[in-house]
C-alpha positions in Angstrom: -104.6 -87.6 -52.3 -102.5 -87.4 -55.3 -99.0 -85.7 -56.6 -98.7 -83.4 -53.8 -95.4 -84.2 -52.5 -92.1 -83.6 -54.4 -88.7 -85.3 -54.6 -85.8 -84.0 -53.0 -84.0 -85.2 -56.1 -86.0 -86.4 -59.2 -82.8 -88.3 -61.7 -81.9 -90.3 -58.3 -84.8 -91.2 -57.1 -85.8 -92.6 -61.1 -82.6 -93.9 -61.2 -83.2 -96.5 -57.8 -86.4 -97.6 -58.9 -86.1 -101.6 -59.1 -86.6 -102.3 -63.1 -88.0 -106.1 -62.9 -90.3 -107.8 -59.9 -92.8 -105.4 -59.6 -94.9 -105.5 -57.0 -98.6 -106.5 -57.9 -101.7 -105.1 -57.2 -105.4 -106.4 -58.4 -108.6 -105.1 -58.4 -112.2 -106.2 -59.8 -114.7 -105.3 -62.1 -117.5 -107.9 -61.4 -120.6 -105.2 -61.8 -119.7 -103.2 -65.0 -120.2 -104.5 -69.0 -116.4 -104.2 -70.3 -117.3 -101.2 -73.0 -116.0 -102.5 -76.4 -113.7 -100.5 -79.3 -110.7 -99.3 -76.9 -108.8 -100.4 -74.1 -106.8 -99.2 -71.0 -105.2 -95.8 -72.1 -103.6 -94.3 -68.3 -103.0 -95.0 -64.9 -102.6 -93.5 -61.4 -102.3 -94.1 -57.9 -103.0 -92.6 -54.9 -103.9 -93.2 -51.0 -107.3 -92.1 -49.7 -107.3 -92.7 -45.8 -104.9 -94.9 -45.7 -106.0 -97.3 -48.3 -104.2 -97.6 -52.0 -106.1 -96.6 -54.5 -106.2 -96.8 -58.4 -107.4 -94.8 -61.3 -107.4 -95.8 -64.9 -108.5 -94.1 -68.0 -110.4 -96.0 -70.7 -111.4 -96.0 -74.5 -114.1 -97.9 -76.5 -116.1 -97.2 -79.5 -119.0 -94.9 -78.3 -117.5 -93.1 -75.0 -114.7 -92.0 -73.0 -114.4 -93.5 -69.2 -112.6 -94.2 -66.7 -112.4 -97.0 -63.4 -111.8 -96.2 -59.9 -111.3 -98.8 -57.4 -109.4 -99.0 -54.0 -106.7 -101.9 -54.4 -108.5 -105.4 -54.0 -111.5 -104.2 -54.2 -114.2 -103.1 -56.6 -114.1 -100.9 -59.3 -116.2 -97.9 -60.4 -116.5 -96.9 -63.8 -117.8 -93.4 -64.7 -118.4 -92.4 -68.1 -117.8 -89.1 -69.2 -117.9 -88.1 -73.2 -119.6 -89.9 -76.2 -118.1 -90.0 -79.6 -116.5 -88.5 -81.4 -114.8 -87.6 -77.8 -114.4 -91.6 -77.3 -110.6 -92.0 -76.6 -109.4 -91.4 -73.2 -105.7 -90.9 -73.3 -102.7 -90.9 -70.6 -103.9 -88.7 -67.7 -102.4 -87.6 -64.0 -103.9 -86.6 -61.3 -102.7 -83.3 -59.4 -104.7 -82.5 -56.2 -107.9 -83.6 -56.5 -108.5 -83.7 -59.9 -107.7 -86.1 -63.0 -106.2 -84.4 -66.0 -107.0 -86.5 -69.7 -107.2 -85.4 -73.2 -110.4 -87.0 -74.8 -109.8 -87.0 -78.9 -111.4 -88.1 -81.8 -108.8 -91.0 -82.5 -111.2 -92.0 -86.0 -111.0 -88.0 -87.7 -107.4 -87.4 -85.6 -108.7 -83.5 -85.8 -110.0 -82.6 -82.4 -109.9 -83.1 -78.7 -110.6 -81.4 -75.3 -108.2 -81.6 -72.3 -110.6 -81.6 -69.0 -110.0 -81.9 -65.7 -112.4 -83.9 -63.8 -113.4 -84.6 -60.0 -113.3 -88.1 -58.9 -117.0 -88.0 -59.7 -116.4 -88.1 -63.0 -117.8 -84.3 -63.1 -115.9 -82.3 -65.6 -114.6 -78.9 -63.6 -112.3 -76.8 -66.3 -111.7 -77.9 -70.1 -108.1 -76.7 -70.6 -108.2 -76.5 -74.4 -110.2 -77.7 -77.4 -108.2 -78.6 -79.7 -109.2 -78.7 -83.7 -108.3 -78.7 -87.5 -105.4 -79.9 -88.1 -104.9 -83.7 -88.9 -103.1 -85.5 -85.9 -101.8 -82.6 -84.8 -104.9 -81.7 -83.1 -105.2 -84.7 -81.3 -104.3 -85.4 -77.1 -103.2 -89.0 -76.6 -101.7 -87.9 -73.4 -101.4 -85.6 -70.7 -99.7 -84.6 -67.7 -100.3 -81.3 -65.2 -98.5 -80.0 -62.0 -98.7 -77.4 -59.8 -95.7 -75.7 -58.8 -95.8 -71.8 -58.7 -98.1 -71.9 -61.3 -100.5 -74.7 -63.0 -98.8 -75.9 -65.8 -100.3 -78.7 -68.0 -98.4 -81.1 -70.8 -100.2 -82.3 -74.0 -99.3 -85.0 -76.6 -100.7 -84.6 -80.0 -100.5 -88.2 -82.3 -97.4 -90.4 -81.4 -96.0 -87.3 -79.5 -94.7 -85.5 -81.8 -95.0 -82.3 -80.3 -95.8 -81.3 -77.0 -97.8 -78.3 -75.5 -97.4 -76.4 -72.2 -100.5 -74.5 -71.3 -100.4 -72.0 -68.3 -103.5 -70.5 -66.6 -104.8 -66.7 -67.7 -107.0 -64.8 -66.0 -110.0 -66.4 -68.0 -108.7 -69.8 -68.4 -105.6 -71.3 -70.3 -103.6 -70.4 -73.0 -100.8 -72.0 -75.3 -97.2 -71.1 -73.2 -95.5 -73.1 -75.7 -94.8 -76.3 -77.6 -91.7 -78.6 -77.8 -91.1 -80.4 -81.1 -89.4 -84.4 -80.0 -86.6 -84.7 -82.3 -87.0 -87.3 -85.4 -84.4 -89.8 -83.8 -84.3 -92.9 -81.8 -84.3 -90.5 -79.1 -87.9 -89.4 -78.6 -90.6 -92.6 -78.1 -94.4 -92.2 -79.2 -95.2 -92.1 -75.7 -98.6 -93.3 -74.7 -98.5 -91.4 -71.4 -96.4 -88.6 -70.1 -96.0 -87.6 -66.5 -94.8 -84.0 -64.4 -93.0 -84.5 -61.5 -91.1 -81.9 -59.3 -87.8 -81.3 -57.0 -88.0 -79.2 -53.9 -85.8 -76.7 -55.8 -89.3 -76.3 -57.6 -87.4 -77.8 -61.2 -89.6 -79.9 -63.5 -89.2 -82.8 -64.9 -90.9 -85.3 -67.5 -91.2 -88.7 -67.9 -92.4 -90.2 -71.1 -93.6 -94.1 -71.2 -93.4 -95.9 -74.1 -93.6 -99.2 -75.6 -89.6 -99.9 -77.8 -89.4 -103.0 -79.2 -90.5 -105.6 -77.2 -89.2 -103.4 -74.2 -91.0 -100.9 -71.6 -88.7 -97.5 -71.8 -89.4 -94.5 -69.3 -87.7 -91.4 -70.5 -86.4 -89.0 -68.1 -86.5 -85.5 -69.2 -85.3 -81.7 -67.4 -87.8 -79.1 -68.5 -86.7 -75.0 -68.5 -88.1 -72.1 -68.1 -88.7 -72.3 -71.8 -90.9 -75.5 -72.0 -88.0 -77.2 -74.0 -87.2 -80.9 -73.1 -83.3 -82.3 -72.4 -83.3 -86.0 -72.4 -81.6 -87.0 -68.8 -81.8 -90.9 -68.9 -83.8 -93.5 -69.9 -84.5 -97.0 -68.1 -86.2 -100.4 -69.1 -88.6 -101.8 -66.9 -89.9 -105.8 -67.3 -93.7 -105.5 -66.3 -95.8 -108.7 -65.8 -99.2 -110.2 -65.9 -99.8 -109.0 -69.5 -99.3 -105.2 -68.1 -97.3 -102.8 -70.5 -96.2 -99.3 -70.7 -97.7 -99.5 -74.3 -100.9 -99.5 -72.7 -101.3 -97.6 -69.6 -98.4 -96.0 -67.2 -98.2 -93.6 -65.0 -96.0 -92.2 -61.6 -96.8 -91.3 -58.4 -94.8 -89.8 -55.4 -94.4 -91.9 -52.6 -92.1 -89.1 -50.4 -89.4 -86.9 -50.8 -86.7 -89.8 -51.6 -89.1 -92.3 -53.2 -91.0 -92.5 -56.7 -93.3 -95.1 -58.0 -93.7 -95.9 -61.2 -97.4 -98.2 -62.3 -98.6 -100.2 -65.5 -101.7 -101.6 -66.4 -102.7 -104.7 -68.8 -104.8 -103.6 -72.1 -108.1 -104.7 -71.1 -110.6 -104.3 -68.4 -111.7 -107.8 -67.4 -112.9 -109.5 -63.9 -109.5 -109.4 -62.2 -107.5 -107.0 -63.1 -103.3 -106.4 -62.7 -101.0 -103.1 -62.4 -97.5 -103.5 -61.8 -95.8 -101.0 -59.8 -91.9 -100.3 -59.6 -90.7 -99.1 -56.5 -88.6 -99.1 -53.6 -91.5 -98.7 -51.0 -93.3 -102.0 -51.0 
């Protein structure tokens, strides 16, 4: 129901996508109390039997969640870790499951990075991360399966970013890619995987420059080191940003979609998505 498909050729397809107009999709949230402290924090989409579906991670004061809801329709929200694990970051979904680093964003000194079903049950913690000030943080994360399981993880204003690989027990640190201190590298709030049918990888970072939404796209090697390909500026709507929540999806083998989301869960709610499909 998720990333399963890849693109026959990842820099074209992100350099197509339509940067203003998106198209617009709602959904509601007339049953749950909005939980206060956070906001919005990553978005994906998906089709479930034919039917567009949306999946959105959330922070507030006292717990981690997230909202499920097919597209003009209700939403779910399923609550997952209390504090200190409150902040829900950037997230993707690969297969079946939802992969999101929950941190302490008060102490910035620990986080886990789960992956969870769509019932909100947690299946496989990734990594707990803890000690060192920011560093140990995961404001966002991105997985894939190509080969292997590979999974991305931002620490504060992605400054670095770690590639864990599955071991015979569970996961281990592959390696970690330092963003260099220029205008170059953005303090993404999410990060996305994405694949060619060459099996390549790729990365997009979202981020919020200026008063601009900038998607970053990135070649990944065998090394886990990042070269920056292109980047592209995208005018969202309906109060949705990339500084928020973004995230992309892959429509086929020659189209990409690219989603936003507005900062707070309310009644009706927005996400803009840029692509060539709709």
């Amino acid at each position: 129901m998720a990333q399963v498909s890849r693109l026959d050729n990842v820099a074209d397809a992100f350099a197509r996508l339509p940067d203003s107009k998106p198209a617009l999709l709602h959904f509601y949230n007339t049953k749950h109390k909005v939980p206060a402290g956070g906001h919005l924090q990553g978005v994906q989409g998906f089709n479930r039997n034919g039917k567009e579906q949306l999946v959105l991670t959330g922070s507030s004061g006292s717990y981690s969640y997230y909202v499920s809801a097919p597209v003009d329709s209700e939403a779910t929200l399923v609550k997952f870790l209390d504090s200190p694990y409150r902040h829900a970051g950037g997230c993707q979904l690969d297969g079946d499951m939802l992969y999101v680093g929950v941190e302490d964003n008060v102490a910035k000194d620990k986080a886990k990075v789960i992956a969870l079903n769509m019932d909100g049950e947690i299946q496989r913690t990734v990594a707990e991360r803890k000690g060192l000030y920011k560093r140990s943080t995961a404001g966002a994360t991105a997985a894939i399966k190509v080969d292997w399981e590979i999974i991305a993880v931002c620490d504060w204003d992605s400054k670095h970013i770690d590639f864990y690989l599955p071991t015979y027990d569970g996961y281990a640190l592959q390696e970690t890619y330092t963003m260099p201190d220029t205008s170059v590298s953005g303090a993404y709030q999410n990060i996305n995987l994405v694949a060619d049918t060459a099996g390549h990888i790729f990365m997009i970072g979202f981020c919020k420059a200026g008063n601009t939404n900038r998607a970053d796209l990135f070649s990944v090697d065998a090394n886990y080191q990042l070269t920056l390909l292109s980047s592209r500026y995208f005018k969202t709507t309906n109060e949705c940003s990339f500084r928020y929540g973004a995230g992309l999806r892959v429509i086929n083998k020659n189209t990409l979609a690219i989603y936003a989301c507005q900062r707070a869960l309310k009644r009706k709610n927005a996400v803009n998505v840029f692509t060539n499909r709709f």
